[in-house]
VEXDO-309927 format. One record per residue (C-alpha): x, y, z; residue in three letters. Coordinates in steps of 0.05 Angstrom, whole numbers, plus 5000, padded with zeros to 4 digits. Example, Ala and Ser with C-alpha at 12.3 -4.5 7.8 and 13.67 -1.06 7.14 Angstrom:
# VEXDO-309927
524649105156ALA 527349795143SER 
# end
This chain:
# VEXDO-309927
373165033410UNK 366464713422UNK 360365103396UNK 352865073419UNK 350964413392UNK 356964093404UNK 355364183476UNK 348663963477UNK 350563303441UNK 356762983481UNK 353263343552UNK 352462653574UNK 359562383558UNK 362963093584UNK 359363053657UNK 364762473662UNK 370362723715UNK 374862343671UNK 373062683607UNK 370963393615UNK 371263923562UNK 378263853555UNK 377063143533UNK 371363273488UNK 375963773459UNK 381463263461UNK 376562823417UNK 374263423369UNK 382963523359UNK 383962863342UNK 385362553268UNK 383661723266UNK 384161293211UNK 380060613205UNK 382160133161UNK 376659643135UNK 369259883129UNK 366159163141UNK 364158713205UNK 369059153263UNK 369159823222UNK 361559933228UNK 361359933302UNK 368060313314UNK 366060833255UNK 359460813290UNK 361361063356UNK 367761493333UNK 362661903298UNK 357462033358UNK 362662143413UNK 365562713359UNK 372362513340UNK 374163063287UNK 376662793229UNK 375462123212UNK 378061743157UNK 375161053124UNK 379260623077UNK 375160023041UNK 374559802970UNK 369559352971UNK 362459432964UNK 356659283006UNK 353558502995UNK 347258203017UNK 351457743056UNK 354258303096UNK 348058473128UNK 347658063182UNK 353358413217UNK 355359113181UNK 349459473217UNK 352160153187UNK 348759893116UNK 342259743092UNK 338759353040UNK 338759892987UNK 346760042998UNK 347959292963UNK 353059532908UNK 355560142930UNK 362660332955UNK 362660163032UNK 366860733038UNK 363561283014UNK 356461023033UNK 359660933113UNK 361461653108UNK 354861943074UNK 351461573133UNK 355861753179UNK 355062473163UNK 348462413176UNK 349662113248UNK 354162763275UNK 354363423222UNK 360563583267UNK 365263033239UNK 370363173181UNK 370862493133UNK 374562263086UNK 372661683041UNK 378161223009UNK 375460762960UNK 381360332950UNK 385259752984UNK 390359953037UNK 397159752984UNK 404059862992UNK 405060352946UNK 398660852988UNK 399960663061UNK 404261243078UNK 400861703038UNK 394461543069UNK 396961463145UNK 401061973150UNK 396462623165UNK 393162163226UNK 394262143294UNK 391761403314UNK 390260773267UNK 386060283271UNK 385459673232UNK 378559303228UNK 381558953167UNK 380058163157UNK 386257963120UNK 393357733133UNK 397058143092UNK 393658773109UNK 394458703184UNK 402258583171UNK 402059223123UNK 398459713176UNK 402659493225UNK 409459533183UNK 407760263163UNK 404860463233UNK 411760243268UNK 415660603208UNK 411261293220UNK 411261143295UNK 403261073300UNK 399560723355UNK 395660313322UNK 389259943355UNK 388559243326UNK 381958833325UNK 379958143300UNK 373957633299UNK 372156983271UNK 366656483289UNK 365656643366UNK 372056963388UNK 374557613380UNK 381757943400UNK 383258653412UNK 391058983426UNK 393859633424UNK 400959603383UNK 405759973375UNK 403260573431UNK 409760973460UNK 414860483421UNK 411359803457UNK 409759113428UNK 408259133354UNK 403458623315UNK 409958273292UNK 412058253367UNK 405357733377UNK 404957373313UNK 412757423270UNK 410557213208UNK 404757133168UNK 400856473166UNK 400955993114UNK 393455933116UNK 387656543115UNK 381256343147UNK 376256973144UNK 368956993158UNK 367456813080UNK 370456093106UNK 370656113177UNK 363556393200UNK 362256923245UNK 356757023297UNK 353457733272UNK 354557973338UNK 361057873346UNK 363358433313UNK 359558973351UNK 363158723415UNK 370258713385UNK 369059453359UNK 365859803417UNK 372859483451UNK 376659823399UNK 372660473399UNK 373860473466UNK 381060383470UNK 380860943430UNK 377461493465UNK 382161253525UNK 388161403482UNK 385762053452UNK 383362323518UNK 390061993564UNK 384361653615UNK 383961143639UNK 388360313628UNK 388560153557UNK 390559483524UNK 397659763504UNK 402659153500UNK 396758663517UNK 392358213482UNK 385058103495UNK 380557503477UNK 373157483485UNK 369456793465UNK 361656963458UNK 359556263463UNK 361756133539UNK 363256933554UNK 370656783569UNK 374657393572UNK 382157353577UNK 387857833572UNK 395057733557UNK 401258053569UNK 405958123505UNK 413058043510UNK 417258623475UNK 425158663470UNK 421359353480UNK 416259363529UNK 410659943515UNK 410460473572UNK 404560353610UNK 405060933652UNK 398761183675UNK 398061933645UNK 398462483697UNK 394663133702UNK 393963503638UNK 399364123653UNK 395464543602UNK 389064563642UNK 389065093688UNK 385065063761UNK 378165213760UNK 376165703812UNK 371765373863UNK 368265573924UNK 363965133969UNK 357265183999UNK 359965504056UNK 362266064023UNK 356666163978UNK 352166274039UNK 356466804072UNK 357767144009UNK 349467203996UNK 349067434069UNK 353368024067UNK 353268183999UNK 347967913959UNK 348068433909UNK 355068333896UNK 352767563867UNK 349867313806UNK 348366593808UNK 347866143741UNK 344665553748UNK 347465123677UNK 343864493688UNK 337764383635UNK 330464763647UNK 326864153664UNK 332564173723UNK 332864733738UNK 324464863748UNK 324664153792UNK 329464543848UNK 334865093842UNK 338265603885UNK 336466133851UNK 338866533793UNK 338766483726UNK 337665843685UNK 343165823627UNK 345365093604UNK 352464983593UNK 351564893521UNK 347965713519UNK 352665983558UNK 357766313508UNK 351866533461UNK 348766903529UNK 354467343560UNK 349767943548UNK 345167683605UNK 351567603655UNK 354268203694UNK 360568393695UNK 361968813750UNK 358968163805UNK 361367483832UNK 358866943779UNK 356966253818UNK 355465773759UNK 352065213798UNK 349564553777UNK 347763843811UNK 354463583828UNK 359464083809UNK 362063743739UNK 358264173694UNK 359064793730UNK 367264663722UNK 366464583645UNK 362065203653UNK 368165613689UNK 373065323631UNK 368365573575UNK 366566283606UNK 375266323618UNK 378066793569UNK 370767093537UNK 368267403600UNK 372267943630UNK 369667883713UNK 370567353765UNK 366766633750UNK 367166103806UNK 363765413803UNK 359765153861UNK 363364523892UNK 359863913895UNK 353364283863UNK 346664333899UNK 346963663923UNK 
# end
């Protein structure tokens, strides 16, 4: 369950039809492991933290170097020396209180991978080696893990989801190892580069906690960021992933909803019989309201005292999205009827 703060700080994100409450709480629920701390882990860790996934877990054993600076954002000039690790998760701490980490200072092996994927629900490797990639995708398939893969060097950048409801695995694109590691010690990388490739991969991810959405599942996408070519490739699988769009979430339950309409002959005949909530924020709510009372969503289960329970509670807001997530969070802590006002005041 969401509390106060929680509210206030993803409002933004949960006014999104597609999201909602139940996938902020979707995203507080879920367990995601990121392999690599460097160039894509910074973004992805980045924004995993501030859209409030719940328990996030970093695995890096390097440190941070001067020439890392240029593209792993996450670190600063005084972090030069320390664990990237535990320094990401210090930081990210800082970023969003509301996040559970877990800092593994030591290089994804063999002998750990199981141990260390095993209590998480999605994977995704920001890793910048051969033999890693192989390894998180080996162990992924064995313990039947989507896993979200990501890649840069020089200009271009690729981004896949493996392995997601049986589908195409890393193996399924490239069979066996190269002969021949170019990284970004040899190979270069634009500083930039990185931050695109990881808000892709952050993103696949908050479409595959919170079931919105198309996701890259069985497909492969480049982006160059010298000439901005994007392209996006189909993966051939002797088991092809299902790409099934998700339907309706059967464990949310309809939100009582009346329109305008309504509203007006309700207030007409029996005003006294309705109390009106308006759960948009103050500076809304003094620019134009209905009436009421002014409680933002995010103060509503911390103000039940002020809300009648023997009248018809209208939550109301400016389209109708936050009043719905108002409905949901008033459900099952206050006893009387709570309806949302469709389509808001507009």
């Amino acid at each position: 369950m969401l509390i106060k703060e929680e509210l206030s700080r993803y409002n933004r994100q949960m006014i999104l039809p597609e999201l909602g409450l139940t996938g902020q709480e979707k995203l507080k629920a879920a367990k995601v492991l990121v392999i690599g701390a460097g160039g894509l882990g910074c973004p992805v860790l980045q924004y995993l933290a501030a859209a409030g996934i719940g328990t996030i877990g970093i695995v890096d054993d390097d440190v941070v170097e001067l020439s890392n600076l240029h593209r792993q954002i996450l670190y600063n000039h005084t972090d030069i020396g320390q664990p990237k690790a535990k320094i990401a998760a210090e930081k990210l701490q800082l970023l969003n209180p509301h996040v559970g980490f877990s800092a593994y200072h030591e290089r994804f092996r063999a002998d750990n991978a199981v141990n260390i994927c095993q209590d998480y629900d999605l994977v995704i490797d920001c890793s910048d080696n051969f033999t890693t990639r192989y390894l998180v995708n080996d162990t992924c398939v064995a313990l039947g893990k989507t896993l979200i893969f990501g890649s840069i060097l020089q200009f271009e950048g690729q981004v896949a989801v493996f392995n997601h409801q049986g589908g195409a695995n890393y193996r399924d694109l490239y069979a066996t190892p190269p002969t021949e590691n170019i990284n970004c010690a040899e190979g270069g990388v634009i500083g930039i580069l990185p931050g695109i490739i990881g808000l892709y991969m952050a993103n696949e991810a908050l479409k595959l906690i919170c079931g919105i959405g198309e996701t890259l599942a069985g497909k492969l996408m480049t982006v160059n960021a010298l000439n901005n070519a994007v392209l996006v490739f189909k993966i051939a699988s002797e088991k092809p992933a299902n790409t099934a769009k998700p339907g309706p979430d059967k464990t949310d339950k309809a939100v009582p909803e009346i329109d305008s309409t309504t509203l007006d002959r309700w207030l007409e005949t029996n005003a006294d019989e309705v109390f009106l909530i308006d759960v948009r924020e103050g500076y809304e709510h003094e620019d134009g309201n209905i009436g009421g009372i002014n409680l933002s969503l995010y103060e509503l289960r911390e103000s039940l005292a002020a809300i009648p329970k023997n009248k018809k509670v209208v939550c109301y807001c400016q389209t109708g999205q936050r009043s719905k997530m108002a409905v949901q969070l008033l459900v099952g802590v206050y006893e009387g009827e709570v309806y949302s006002l469709k389509e808001g005041v507009t």
